[in-house]
Every structure is written in C-alpha cells, then in structure tokens.
N, C-alpha and C positions, 0 to 999 in steps of 0.2 A: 916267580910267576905263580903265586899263589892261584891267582882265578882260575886258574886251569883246573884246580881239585872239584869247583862248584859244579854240582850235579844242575843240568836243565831238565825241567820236566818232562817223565814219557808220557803222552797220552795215545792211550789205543785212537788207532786205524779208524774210524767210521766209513766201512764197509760199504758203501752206496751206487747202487746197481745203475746203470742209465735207464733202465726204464723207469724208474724212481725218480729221475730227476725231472722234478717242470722242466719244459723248454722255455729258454729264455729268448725275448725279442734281439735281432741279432746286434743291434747297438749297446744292449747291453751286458755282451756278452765281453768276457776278458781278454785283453789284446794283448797277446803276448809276441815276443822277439825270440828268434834263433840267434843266438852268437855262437858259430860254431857245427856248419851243417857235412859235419862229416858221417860215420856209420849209426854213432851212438845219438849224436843229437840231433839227426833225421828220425831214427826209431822212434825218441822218444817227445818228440814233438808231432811227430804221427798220430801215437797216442794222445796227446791234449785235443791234436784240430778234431779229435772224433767226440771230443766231450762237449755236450751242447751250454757249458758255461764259458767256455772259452774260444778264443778265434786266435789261430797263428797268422798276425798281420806283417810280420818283417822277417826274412832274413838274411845274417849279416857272412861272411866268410871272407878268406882274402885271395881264395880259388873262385874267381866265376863261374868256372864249369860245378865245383862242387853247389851252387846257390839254384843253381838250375837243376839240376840231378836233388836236389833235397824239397824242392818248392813241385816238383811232377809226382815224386816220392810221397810226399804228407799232402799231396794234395789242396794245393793253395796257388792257384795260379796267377792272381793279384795281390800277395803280398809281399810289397816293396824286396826293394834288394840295398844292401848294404857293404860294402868293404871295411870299413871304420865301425868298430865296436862302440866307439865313443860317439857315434853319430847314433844308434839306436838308441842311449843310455839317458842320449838328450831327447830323442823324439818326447812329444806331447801327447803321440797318438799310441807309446806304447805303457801298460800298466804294468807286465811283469813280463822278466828275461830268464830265459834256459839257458845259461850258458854250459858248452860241450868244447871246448877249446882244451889245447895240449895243456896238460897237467903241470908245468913248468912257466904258463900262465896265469894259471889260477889265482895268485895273492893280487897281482896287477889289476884282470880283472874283476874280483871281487870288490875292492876297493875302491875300485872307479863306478861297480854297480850299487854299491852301499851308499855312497854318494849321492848318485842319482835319486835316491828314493824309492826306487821303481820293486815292487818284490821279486826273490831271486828262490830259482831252482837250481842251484850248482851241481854240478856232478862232483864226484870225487875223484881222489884222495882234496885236500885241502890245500897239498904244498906238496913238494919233493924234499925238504929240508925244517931243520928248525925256525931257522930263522923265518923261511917263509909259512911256516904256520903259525908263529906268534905277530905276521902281520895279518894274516887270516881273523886267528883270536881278535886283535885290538879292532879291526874293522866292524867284527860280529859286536864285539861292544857299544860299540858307537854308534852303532844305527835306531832308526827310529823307533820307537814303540808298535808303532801301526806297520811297519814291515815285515811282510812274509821270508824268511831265508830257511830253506830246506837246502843239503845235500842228498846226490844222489844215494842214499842208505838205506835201499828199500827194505830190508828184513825191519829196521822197526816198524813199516807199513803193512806188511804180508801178512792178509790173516792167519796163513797158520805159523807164524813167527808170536804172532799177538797169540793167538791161543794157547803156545807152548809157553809163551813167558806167563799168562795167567794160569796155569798147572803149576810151573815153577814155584812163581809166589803164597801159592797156594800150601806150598810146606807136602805135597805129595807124593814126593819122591824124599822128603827129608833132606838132612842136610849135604849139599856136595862136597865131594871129598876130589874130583878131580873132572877132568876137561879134556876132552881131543877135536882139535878141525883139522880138516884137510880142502885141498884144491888141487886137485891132480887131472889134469887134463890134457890134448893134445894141440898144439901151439906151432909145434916144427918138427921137421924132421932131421934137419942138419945138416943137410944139401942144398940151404938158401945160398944165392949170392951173397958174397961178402963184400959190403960196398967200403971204402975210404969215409973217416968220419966228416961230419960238414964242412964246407968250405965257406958258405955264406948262409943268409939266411934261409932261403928256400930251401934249400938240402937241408935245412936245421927242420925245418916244420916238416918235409918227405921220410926224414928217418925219426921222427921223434917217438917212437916206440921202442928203438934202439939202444940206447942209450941214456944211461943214469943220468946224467944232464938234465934230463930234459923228459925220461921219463921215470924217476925215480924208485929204480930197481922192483923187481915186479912182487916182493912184502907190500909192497906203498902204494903201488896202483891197483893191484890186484887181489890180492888177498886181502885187503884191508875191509873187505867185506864182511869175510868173517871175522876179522878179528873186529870189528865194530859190534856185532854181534854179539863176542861174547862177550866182551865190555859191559854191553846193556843189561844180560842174563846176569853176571856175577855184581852187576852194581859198583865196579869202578874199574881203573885202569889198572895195568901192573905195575910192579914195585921195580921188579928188574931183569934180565931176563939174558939166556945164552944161548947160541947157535953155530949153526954149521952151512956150507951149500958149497956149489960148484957149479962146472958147466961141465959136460958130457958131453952131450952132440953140439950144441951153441957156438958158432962160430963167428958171427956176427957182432957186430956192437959190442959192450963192454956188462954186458945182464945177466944174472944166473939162470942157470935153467932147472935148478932143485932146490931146497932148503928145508932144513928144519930148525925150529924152533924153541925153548923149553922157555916158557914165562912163569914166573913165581907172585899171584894176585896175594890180599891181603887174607886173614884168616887159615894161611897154609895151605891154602887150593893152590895145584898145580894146575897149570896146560899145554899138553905139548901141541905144534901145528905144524903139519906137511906140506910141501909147495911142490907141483912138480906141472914142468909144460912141455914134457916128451912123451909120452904114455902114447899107447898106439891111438890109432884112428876111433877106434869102436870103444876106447875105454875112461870112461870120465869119474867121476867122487867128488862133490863139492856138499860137505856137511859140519856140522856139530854135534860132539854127544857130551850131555851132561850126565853124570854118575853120582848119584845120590845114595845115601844109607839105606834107601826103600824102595830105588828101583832108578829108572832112568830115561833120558829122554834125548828125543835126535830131531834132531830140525835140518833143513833144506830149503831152495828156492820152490822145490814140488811137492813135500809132504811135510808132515811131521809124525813122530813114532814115540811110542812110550809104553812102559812096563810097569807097574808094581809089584810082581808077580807072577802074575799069568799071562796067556798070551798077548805079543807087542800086538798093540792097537794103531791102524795108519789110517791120517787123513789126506790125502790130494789135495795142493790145491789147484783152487778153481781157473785161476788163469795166472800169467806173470805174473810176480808180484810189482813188478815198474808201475804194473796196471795201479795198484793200490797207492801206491808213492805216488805218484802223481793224480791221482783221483781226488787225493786225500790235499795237496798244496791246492791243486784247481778251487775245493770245496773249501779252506781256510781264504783263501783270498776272498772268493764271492758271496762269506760269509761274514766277514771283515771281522776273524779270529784268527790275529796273526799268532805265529811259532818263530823263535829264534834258535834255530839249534846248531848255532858257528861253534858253539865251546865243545860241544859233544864231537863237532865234525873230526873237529881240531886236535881233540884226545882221540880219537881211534885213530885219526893219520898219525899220532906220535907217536902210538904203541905199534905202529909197523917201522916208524924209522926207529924203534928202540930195537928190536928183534934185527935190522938191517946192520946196525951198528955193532950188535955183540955177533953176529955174522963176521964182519969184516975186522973187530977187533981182533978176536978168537980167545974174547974168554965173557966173563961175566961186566954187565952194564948193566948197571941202576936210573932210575926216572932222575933222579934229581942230577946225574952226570951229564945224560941226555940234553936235560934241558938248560943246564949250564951251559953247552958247546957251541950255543949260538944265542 
C-alpha cells in the first residue's frame, strides 16, 4: 500500500467570519443531508443550518425519535426525514452529506457516499481496523475530481492550530527533538451498569460505544484527534510504535480505560501520548507540546502557547474549532474548490490502530507490520 505514504495538501483554514459572508438567496444556498442525527451530528449540523450558504434539507437515522429530537435541535423543521442512508445519497435535492453514524460504519458508508457524487463531511476515525481503512483509502481515490471529502479533523481548521503550525514551519522554535499529547478526561466512574454484549442488531447500535467491534478501542475513535495532529506538525506518520493500557474502574464492554503510547516518527523524534477516561469530574488535559532546540510550542482545541525564551505567549481561541472545520467545507463547496483529504484521514486512523496493536501485542509494532495484517 504504497499510496498511503503520499502526502495531500494542507492548506490553511480561510477564517471567514458570518458577517463577511453575502447572504445568499435561499435556493441557492447548499443542501445538505444528515446521515446520522445522534449527539455529534446534531451538533454539528446545527453549526452548518446557521451558516447562510447552506441549508440542512434532510435527515436521515434508523431511530425516529432521534430525527425528531435532531430536526427541533438544528432547527429545521421541514427537512424531510429519512430511515435509509441510501435513500438520501440518491436524493436529487441533496448536494452534500454529513455523515455522524457508528464508527464501524463508516467504510460502508463512505463508499456508497463516494458513489453518489454528493460532497462528504465525514466524521472520524475512518474505520475501526485495517482492512476497513484501506476500503476508506480506495474509495477516497476513486472519487471524483469536483468532490468535496473532509473528515471530522478539525485541528487542521482551527485557527490557532493553523497559526502554531505557521511558527512551526517557520524554523522558530528550531528543530524538534521530541513530542508529548495527552487526552485525559472524565468518561466514567465505574459504577455503570454492565449490560450483556448484543444480541441482535439494535442492542449492536444502543451499545456501540462499548465495545471494540464496533467502536474501535477509544486510540481509534478518540484520541485520534491528536494524533492526527501530530501527524500534520511532524509531516508524516510513524514508523513503529509500543504501548501499554488497562482497565481500572471499566467494567463494561471490552475497552480500556488508560493507555499509553511511545511512537518512534522519522528523523529520531520521539512521542509519547496518554489516554485516560477516569480522571475526576473537574479534571480534564487535552493537548500537544512540540519541544524544539529553541523553545516550544503547545497547542489545544482553546489556545495555543509558545516560548523562545521568554515568557510563554497564549492565544485563545476564538470559538470551537468544528466552527472552522465546517465553515471552511461549507466555504470549498460553494466555492467550487474541492479538497480530498481520505488518504490523510486514513493515515492518522492507522497510526491509532498502530499504537492499539502494540497495546494488545505488548511489545514493539512497525507500519509496514500493521499494514500487512489486513
């Protein structure tokens, strides 16, 4: 799987405020579909129906009560409903889909949304396994020139993601000599019920957070954030990488509740990363620090921090960064300057199942091992 090495282009964020934006007449504004109106793809299709280039005209789920509770939610009280994912994919009246569906879905629907034609905001991870991320990869190749495909990976949106990687490149901090993220938040306590694994399919889609099946060990759905990040800062994937983790309070399902990581990138940069979903109530860490010969630099979803020297300098940011990730796909569609970025998707899902695998090995894993296993 050679292709997998080829870098897709990054190009910064174009930052663009709504009051910046003309308003456009409302026919022609972009019609997008919900496939998948649970927590995350109500949120963030909330976000689109406020942006005056686009209009949330369908959505689709296989919970009726969820299409109702999502459609009062974003605020769309006439657009269609759908049970069938492939029944929006065929609409004529929709031009681009958000799909927010269990993460053990994702290769199925991507593939049948690539198809379509239609442009695609996918969330992440890309697959729960190999194999379903090199169905991901071949789809992302296959599609059309003029289609939009973004995952949800909003740090390369985020202005202060974009501004810390332009200091980066900038040679400011000198060269890096090593790497730390973390994601340490609180998730559970460990007095959840513990239910019996599924029996049929509805129990499969009610627990699908539970369980590796289906939601691919929480490196792969969850942290892949960062390490997608730091992918993009270092300019490539890792080479190979070793780990450790467990469950402590976790009783549930078959998931860890801690881990850590040690990846070994090209050029002899290390990075280590933390995972942890017990920490108390009031205590959260979700960051990156880059350590360079001349100082260094920390990035987040809220700020970003940096040293040469003298005192660390912060900026906030300004709102979510989803808000940018999606400002920024709304703004290439109705610009008609598509982005394909399934191969990048694709590599930072595989550098969490690489770290998940020398996890459950318990010794060292290589990229090319990895991607021999499926």
């Amino acid at each position: 799987m050679k292709a997998i090495a080829r870098r897709s282009l990054v190009h910064a964020a174009a930052l663009v405020p709504f009051q910046a934006v003309v308003g456009s007449a409302q026919n022609s504004a972009i019609r997008v579909g919900l496939i998948g109106a649970g927590s995350r793809g109500t949120y963030t299709a909330g976000m689109v129906a406020k942006d005056p280039r686009a209009k949330v005209t369908a959505v689709c789920d296989v919970v009726s009560e969820q299409i109702a509770k999502a459609k009062q939610k974003i605020g769309v009280p006439d657009a269609k409903e759908y049970s069938n994912f492939q029944d929006v994919l065929a609409s004529n009246d929709i031009d681009a889909v958000m799909i927010a569906t269990p993460v053990y879905l994702h290769p199925d629907h991507f593939e049948a949304a690539v198809k379509s034609g239609k442009h695609i905001y996918m969330e992440k991870p890309a697959g729960i396994d190999v194999a379903g991320c090199k169905r991901v990869m071949r789809a992302a190749d296959s599609a059309k020139r003029t289609q939009n495909i973004t995952f949800g990976f909003q740090q390369r949106y985020g202005g202060v993601y974009v501004k810390a990687k332009e200091m980066l490149d900038s040679g400011a901090i000198g060269k890096i000599r090593e790497v730390h993220g973390e994601f340490l938040k609180f998730a559970l306590k460990g007095d959840e019920p513990v239910l019996p694994p599924p029996r049929n399919e509805k129990e499969k889609l009610e627990q699908w957070k539970l369980w590796r099946a289906t939601f691919g060990e929480v490196i792969v759905e969850t942290y892949v954030h960062n390490l997608d990040a730091i992918n993009w800062f270092l300019g490539s994937h890792p080479v190979k990488a070793i780990g450790t983790g467990g469950r402590t309070v976790e009783k549930r399902g078959d998931l860890l509740d801690h881990l850590s990581v040690t990846y070994d990138y090209p050029n002899k940069v290390q990075m280590t990363f933390a995972g942890s979903q017990m920490t108390p109530k009031f205590f959260r860490s979700n960051r990156e620090r880059y350590i360079g010969e001349n100082g260094f630099i920390e990035t987040a979803r809220e700020y970003w921090t940096y040293s040469t020297g003298g005192a660390p300098v912060t900026e906030k940011s300004q709102q979510d960064i989803s808000v940018d990730a999606l400002r920024e796909f709304v703004r290439r569609v109705s610009e008609n300057k598509p982005e394909n970025v399934g191969v990048r998707a694709v590599e930072s899902t595989l550098t969490s199942i690489l770290g998940q695998m020398a996890i459950d090995k318990r010794r060292e894993v290589t990229w090319d091992e990895m991607m021999k296993s499926a």
